[in-house]
C-alpha positions in Angstrom: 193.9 55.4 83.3 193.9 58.1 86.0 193.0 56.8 89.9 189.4 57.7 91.3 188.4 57.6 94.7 186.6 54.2 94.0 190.0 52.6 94.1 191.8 54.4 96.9 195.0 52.1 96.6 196.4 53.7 93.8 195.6 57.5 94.3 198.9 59.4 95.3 197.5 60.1 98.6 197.5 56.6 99.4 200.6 55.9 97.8 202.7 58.8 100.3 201.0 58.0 103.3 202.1 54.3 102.4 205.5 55.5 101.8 205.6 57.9 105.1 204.5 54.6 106.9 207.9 52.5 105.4 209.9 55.6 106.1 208.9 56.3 109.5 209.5 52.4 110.6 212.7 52.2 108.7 213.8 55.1 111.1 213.1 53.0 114.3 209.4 54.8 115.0 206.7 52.7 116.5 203.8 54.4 116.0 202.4 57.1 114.3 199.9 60.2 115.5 198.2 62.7 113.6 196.8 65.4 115.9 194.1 67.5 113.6 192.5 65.3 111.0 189.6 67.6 110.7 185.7 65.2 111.1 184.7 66.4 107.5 187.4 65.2 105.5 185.7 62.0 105.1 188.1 60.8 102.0 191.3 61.4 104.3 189.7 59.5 107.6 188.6 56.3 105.2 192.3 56.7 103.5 194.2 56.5 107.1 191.6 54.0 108.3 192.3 51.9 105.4 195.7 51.8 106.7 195.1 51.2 109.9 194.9 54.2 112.0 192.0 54.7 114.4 190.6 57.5 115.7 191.7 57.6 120.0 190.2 61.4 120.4 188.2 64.2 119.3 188.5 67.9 119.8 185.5 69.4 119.7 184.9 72.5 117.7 188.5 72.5 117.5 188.7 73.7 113.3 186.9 76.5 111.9 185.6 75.5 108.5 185.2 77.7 106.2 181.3 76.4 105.4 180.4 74.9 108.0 181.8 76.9 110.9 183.4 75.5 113.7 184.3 71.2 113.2 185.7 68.4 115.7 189.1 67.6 115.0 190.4 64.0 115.3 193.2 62.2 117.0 194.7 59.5 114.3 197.1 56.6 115.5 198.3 53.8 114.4 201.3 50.9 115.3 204.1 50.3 113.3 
């Protein structure tokens, strides 16, 4: 049975950024930062919150969406 966004733990997106986790610690990294997780992806913030990044900053108006014009970027980070 295919994933669905009810059960984010088995959807390939969850499964890489898992697997980018294990492969950024197993090279000695402490942390990880994404710099432009754009405010109205609302599956991709709940799938890095889930494994637990926080948000530390905002750009504002930083992305220009194609609908919705001109969107707050945010800061991402986590610990290893």
């Amino acid at each position: 049975m295919p994933a669905t966004w009810s059960d984010p733990g088995s959807t390939i997106g969850f499964q890489l950024a898992k697997h980018s986790l294990a492969a950024a610690r197993a090279a000695g990294f402490h942390a990880m930062q994404f710099n432009a997780v754009v405010s109205t992806n609302r599956r991709a913030i709940a799938l890095w919150q889930r494994l637990g990044f926080s948000i530390v900053g905002t750009v504002p108006q930083a992305f220009r969406h194609l609908e919705r014009g001109l969107v707050d970027l945010h800061i991402m980070h986590r610990f290893l």
